[in-house]
C-alpha positions as CSV (number, residue, x, y, z in Angstrom):
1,X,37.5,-11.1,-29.3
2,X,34.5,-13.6,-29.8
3,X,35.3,-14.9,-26.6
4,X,35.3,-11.6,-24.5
5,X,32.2,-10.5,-25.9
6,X,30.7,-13.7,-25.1
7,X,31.5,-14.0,-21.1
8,X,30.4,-9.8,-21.4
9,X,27.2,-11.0,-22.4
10,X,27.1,-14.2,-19.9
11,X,27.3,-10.6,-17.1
12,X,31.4,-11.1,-16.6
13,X,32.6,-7.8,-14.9
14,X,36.2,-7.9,-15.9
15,X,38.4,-10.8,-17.2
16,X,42.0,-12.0,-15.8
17,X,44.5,-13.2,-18.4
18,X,47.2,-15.7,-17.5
19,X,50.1,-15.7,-19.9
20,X,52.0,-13.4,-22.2
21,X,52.2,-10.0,-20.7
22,X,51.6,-8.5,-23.9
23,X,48.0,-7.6,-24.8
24,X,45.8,-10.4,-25.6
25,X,43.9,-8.4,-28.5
26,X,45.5,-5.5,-30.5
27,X,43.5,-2.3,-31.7
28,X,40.8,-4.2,-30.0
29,X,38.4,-1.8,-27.1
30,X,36.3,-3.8,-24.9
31,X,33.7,-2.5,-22.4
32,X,35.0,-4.4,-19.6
33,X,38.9,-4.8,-17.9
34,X,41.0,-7.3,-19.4
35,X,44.1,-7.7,-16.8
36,X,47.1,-9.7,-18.2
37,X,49.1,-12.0,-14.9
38,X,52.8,-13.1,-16.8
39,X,53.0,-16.8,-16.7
40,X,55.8,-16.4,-14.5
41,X,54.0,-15.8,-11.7
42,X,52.3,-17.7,-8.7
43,X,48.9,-18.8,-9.3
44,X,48.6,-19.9,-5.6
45,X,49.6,-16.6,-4.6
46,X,47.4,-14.7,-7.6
47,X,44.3,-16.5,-6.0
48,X,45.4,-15.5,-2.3
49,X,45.9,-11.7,-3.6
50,X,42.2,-12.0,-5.5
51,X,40.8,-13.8,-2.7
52,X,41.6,-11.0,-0.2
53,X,40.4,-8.4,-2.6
54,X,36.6,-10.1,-2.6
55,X,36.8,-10.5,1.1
56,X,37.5,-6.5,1.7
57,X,34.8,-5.9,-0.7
58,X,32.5,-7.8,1.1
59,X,33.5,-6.2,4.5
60,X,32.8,-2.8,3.3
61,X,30.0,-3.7,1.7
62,X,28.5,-4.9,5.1
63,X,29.8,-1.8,7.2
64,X,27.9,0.2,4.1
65,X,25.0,-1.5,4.7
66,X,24.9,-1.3,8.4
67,X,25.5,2.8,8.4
68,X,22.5,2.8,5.7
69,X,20.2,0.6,7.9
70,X,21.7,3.2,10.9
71,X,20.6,6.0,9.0
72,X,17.4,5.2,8.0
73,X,16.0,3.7,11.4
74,X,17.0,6.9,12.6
75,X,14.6,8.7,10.3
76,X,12.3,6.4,11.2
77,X,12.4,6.7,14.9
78,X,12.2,10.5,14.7
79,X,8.6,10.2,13.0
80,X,9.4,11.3,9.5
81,X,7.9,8.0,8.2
82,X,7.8,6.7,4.8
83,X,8.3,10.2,2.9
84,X,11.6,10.9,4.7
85,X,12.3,7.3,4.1
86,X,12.0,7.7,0.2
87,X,13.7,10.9,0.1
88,X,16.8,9.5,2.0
89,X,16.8,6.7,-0.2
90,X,16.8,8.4,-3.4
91,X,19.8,10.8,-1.8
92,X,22.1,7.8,-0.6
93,X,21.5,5.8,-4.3
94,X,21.0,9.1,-6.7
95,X,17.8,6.4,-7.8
96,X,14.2,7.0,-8.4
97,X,12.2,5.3,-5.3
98,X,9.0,4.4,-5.1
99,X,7.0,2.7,-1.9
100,X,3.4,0.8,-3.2
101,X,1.1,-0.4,-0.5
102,X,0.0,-3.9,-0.9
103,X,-2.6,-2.6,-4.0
104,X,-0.3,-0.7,-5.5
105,X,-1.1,2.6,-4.5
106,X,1.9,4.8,-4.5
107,X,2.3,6.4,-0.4
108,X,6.0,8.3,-1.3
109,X,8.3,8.8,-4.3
110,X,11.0,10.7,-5.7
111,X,12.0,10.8,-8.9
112,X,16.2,11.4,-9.5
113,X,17.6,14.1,-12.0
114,X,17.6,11.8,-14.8
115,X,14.3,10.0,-15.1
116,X,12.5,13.5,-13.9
117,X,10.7,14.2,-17.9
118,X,9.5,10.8,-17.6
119,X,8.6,10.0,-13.9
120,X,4.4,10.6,-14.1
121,X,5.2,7.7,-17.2
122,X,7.1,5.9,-14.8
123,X,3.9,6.3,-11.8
124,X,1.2,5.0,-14.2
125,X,3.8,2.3,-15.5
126,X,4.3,0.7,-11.9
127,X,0.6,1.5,-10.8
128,X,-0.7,-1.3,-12.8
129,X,-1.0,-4.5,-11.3
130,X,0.2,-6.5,-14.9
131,X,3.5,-4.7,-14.6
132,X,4.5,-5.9,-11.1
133,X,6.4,-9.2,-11.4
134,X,4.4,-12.5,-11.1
135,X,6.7,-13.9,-8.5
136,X,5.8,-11.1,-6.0
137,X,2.1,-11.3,-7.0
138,X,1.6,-13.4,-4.3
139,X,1.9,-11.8,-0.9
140,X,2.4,-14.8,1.4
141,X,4.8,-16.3,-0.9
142,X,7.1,-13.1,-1.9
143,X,6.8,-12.3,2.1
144,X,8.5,-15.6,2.3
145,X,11.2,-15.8,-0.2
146,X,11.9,-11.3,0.4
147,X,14.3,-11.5,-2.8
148,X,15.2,-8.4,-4.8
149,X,13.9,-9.0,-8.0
150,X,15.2,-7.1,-11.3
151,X,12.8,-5.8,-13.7
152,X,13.4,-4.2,-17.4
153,X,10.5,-1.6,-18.4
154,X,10.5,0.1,-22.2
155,X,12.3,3.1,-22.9
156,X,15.3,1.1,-21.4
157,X,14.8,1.3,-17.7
158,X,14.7,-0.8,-14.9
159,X,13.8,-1.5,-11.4
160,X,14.7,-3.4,-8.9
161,X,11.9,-4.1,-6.5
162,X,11.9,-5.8,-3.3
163,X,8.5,-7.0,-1.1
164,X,8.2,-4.6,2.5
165,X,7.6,-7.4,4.6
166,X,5.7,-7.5,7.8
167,X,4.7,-10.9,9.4
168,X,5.7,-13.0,7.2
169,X,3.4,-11.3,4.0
170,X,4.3,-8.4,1.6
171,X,2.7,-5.1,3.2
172,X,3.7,-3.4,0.4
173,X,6.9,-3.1,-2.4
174,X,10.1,-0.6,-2.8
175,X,11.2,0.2,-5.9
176,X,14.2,1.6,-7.2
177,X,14.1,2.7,-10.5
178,X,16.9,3.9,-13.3
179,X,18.6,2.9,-16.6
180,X,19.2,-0.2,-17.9
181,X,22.4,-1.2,-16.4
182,X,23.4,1.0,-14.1
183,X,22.6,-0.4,-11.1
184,X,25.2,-1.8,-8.4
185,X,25.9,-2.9,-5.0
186,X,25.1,0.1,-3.2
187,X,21.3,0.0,-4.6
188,X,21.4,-3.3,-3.3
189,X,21.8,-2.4,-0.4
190,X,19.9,0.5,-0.1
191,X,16.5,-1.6,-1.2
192,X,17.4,-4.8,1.3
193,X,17.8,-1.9,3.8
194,X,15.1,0.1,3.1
195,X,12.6,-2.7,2.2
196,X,13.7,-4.0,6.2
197,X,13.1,-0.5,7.6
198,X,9.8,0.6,5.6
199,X,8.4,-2.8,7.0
200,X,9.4,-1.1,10.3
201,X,7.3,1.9,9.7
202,X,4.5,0.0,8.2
203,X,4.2,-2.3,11.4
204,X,4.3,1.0,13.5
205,X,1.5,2.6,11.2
206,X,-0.7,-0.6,11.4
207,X,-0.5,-1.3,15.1
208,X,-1.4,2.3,15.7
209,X,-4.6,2.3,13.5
210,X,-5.8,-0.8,14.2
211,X,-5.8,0.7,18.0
212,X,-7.3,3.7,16.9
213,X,-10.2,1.8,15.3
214,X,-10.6,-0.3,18.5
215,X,-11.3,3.0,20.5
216,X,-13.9,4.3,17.3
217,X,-15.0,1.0,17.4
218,X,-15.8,1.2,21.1
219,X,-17.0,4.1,20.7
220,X,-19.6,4.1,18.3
221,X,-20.9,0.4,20.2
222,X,-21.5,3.0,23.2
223,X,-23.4,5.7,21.5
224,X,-25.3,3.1,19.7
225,X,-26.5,1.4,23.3
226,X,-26.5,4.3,24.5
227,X,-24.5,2.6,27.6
228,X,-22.3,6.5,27.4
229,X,-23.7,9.6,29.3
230,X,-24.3,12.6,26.9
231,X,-21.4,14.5,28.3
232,X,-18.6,11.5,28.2
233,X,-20.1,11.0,24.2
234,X,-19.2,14.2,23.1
235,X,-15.9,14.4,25.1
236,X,-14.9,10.9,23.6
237,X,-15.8,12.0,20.2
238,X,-14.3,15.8,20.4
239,X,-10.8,13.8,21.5
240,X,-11.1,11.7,18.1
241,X,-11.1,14.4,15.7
242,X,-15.2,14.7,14.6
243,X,-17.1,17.8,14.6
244,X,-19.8,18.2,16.5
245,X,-21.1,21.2,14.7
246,X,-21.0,19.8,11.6
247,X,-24.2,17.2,10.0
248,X,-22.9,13.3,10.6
249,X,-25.3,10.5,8.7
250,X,-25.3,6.5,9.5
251,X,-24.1,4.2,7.0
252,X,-24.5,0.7,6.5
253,X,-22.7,-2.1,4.2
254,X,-22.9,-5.7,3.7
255,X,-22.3,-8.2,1.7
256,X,-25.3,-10.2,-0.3
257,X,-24.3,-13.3,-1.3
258,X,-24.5,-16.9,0.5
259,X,-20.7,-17.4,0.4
260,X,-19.1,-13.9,0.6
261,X,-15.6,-12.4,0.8
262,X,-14.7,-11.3,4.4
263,X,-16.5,-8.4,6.5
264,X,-12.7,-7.1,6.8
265,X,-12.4,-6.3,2.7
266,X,-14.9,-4.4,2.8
267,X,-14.5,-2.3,5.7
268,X,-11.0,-1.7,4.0
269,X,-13.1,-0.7,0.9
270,X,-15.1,1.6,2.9
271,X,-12.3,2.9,4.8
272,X,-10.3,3.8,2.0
273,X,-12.8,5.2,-0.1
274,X,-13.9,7.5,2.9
275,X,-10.1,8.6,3.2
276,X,-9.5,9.3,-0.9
277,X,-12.6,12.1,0.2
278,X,-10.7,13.5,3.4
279,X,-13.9,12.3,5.4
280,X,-13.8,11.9,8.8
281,X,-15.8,8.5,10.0
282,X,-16.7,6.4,12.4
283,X,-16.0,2.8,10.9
284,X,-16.3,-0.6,12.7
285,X,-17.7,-3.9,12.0
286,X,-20.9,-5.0,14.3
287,X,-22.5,-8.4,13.0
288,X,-22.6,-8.9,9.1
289,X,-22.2,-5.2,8.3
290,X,-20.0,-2.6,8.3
291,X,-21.0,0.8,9.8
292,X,-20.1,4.3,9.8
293,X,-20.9,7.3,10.4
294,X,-19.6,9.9,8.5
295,X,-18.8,14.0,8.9
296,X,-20.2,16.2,6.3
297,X,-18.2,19.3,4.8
298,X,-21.4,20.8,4.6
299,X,-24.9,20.9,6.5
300,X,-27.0,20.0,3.5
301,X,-30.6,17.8,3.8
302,X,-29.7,15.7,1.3
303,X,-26.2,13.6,2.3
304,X,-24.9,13.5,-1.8
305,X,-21.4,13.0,-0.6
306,X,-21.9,10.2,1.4
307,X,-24.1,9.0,-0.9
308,X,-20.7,9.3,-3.5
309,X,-19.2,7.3,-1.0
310,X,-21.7,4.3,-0.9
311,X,-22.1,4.0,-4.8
312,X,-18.6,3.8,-5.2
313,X,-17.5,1.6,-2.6
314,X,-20.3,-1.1,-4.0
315,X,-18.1,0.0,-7.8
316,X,-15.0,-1.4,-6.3
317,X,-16.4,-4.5,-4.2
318,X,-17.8,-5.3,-7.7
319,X,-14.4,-4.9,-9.4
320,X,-12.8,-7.2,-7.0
321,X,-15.8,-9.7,-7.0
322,X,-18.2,-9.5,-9.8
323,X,-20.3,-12.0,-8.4
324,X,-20.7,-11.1,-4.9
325,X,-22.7,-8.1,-4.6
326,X,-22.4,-5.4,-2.0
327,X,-25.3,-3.4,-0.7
328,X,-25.2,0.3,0.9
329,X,-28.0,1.8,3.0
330,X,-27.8,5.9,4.3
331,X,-29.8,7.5,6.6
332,X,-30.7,11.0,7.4
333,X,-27.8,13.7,8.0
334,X,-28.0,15.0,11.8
335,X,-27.0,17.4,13.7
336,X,-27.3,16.1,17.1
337,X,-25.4,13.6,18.5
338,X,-29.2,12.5,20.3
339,X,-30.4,11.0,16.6
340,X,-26.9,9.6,15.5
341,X,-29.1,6.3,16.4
342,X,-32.1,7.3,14.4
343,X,-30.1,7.8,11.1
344,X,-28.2,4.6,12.2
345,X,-31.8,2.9,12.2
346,X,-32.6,4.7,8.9
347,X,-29.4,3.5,7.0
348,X,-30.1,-0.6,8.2
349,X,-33.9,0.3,6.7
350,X,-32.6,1.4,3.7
351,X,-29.4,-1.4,3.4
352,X,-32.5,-3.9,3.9
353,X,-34.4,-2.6,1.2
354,X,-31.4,-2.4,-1.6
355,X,-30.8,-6.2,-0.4
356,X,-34.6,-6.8,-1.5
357,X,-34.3,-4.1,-4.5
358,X,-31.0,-6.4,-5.5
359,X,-29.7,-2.2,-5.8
360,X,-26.6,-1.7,-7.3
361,X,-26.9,1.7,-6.1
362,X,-26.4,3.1,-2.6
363,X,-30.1,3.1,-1.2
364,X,-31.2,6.6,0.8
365,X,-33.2,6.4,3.1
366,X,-36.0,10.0,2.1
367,X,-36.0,8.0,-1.2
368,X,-37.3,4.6,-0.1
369,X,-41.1,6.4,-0.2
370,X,-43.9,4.7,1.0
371,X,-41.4,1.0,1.1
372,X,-40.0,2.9,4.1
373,X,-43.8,2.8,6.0
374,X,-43.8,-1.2,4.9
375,X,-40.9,-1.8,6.3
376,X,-42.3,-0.7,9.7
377,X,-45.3,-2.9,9.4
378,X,-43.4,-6.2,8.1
379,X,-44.9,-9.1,9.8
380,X,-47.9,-7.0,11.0
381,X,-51.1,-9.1,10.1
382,X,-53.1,-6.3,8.1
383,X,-50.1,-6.0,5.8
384,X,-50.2,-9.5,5.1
């Protein structure tokens, strides 16, 4: 009995006897088989049988995980993106599933009949950054290595979790998430398969908006130059999605530091904070800074939500890098597309003055008072 329970614990799945056919323990139970092969019997042609068994295992373990992969590039094709993906996974395995971008921020999950009391635990368990497992902490080295890695949580579950690859990094992780011990093949295969087609997906996702910010990109360059007639602004803008009718205000970010983190982080700071609010923006770099300019729900003379946005996008840069400041300048909400470069002017006045300031707040421009006129007269010999 000592000896069962010890290859149990060392993960045995079942244990083959060779000997006497009686049983090996009496009014013994054990939680794995235990067959008994008489002594009288072949070993050569034991090992042949066994051998054949693992072989058709492995063969319908490989057509299973080519009808998955089938079934879920077919839900990817047909546009139903990460959302269909997770529900389809969490159908085929009977699993929780959850699909992190690269931060951690949940974009899909489903929790499964029997984790449902617990699952918002579950969310704020996995949405830390501790709890994700050091090996895939780095991105360029779990993009590398794309193992499935097992993970025990309290309240005896576990996950397995597996990096979404996408040129050679981790975009982003797949979860799958039940008891403690009850996962098997088929949720291995389910996460290599759905970890290869979410990577898919995210590829898709990124090409397209890294295209769509090109065109904004251009866009806002033109209107800025002014190198666009009046009627080809607003017929480019109208086909992005902003509102004309609606109050738009300039925005402008930078970094203020000698050595600084990339212009890139934080137009993905600004980008995502500008999405959490539903806004719709303009956002590209030009330069050293990152500029927007952003829709207003509301006409209103004083831009407070954009304001919101600036205060807490410098709150996260200084979460990420406590020594490298970021600075935020707004300008004036307008109404007409004409003085989209006047508050873009306003906002670089009032980003220059919170670099002087050293402001860890989101500088407006109305509230710069009379250090607005100076501005204007920098350089000029009577204000020297």
């Amino acid at each position: 009995q000592d000896h069962v329970n010890r290859l149990e614990q060392e993960g045995a799945n079942a244990i083959i006897a060779w000997g006497e056919s009686k049983p090996v323990v009496q009014n013994v139970s054990f939680n794995i088989p235990i067959a008994v092969i008489p002594s009288d019997q072949d070993m050569q042609s034991v090992y042949r049988t066994l051998l054949t068994i693992l072989i058709n295992q492995r063969a319908y373990l490989m057509e299973r995980g080519v009808r998955i992969h089938t079934h879920l590039s077919k839900i990817e094709a047909e546009g139903e993106g990460i959302t269909g993906l997770v529900s389809a996974m969490s159908e085929i395995s009977g699993r929780g599933v959850i699909v992190q971008d690269k931060r951690l921020r949940i974009l899909s999950e489903c929790s499964s009949s029997t984790l449902h009391s617990i699952w918002e635990d579950i969310l704020d368990y996995f949405n830390k950054y501790d709890n994700l497992p050091k090996v895939l902490r780095d991105r360029k080295q779990a993009g590398q290595s794309a193992s499935v890695i097992h993970q025990s949580i309290p309240g005896d579950i576990a996950r397995i979790v597996s990096p979404i690859v996408v040129g050679g990094v981790a975009r982003g992780y797949l979860s799958l998430i039940g008891l403690e011990g009850e996962f098997d093949a088929l949720d291995n295969l389910v996460i290599e398969q759905g970890a290869l087609v979410c990577g898919i997906d995210m590829a898709r996702s990124k090409a397209v908006r890294e295209a769509e910010k090109r065109v904004k990109g251009d866009l806002l360059s033109a209107i800025l130059y002014e190198s666009l007639t009046p009627r080809d602004a607003h017929l480019w803008i109208e086909s992005i999605g902003l509102n004309l009718n609606l109050s738009h205000v300039g925005m402008r970010f930078a970094w203020d530091a000698a050595k600084t983190p990339s212009l890139r982080r934080l137009e993905t700071l600004v980008n995502g904070e500008i999405s959490r609010k539903n806004f719709k923006a303009i956002v590209n770099s030009i330069g050293e800074e990152v500029v927007c300019i952003c829709e207003l729900p509301t006409i209103s003379t004083r831009p407070e939500s954009a304001i919101q946005i600036g205060n807490t996008v410098i709150s996260r840069a200084v979460q990420e890098y406590p020594e490298i400041p970021a600075r935020c300048g707004v300008g004036l909400p307008v109404t007409d597309l004409s003085k989209w470069r006047d508050s873009f002017r306003q906002a670089g006045q009032a980003l220059e003055m919170s670099r002087r300031l050293k402001s860890e707040q989101a500088l407006y421009f109305p509230d710069l008072s009379v250090n607005r006129l100076l501005l204007q007269l920098e350089n000029h010999p009577e204000l020297s």
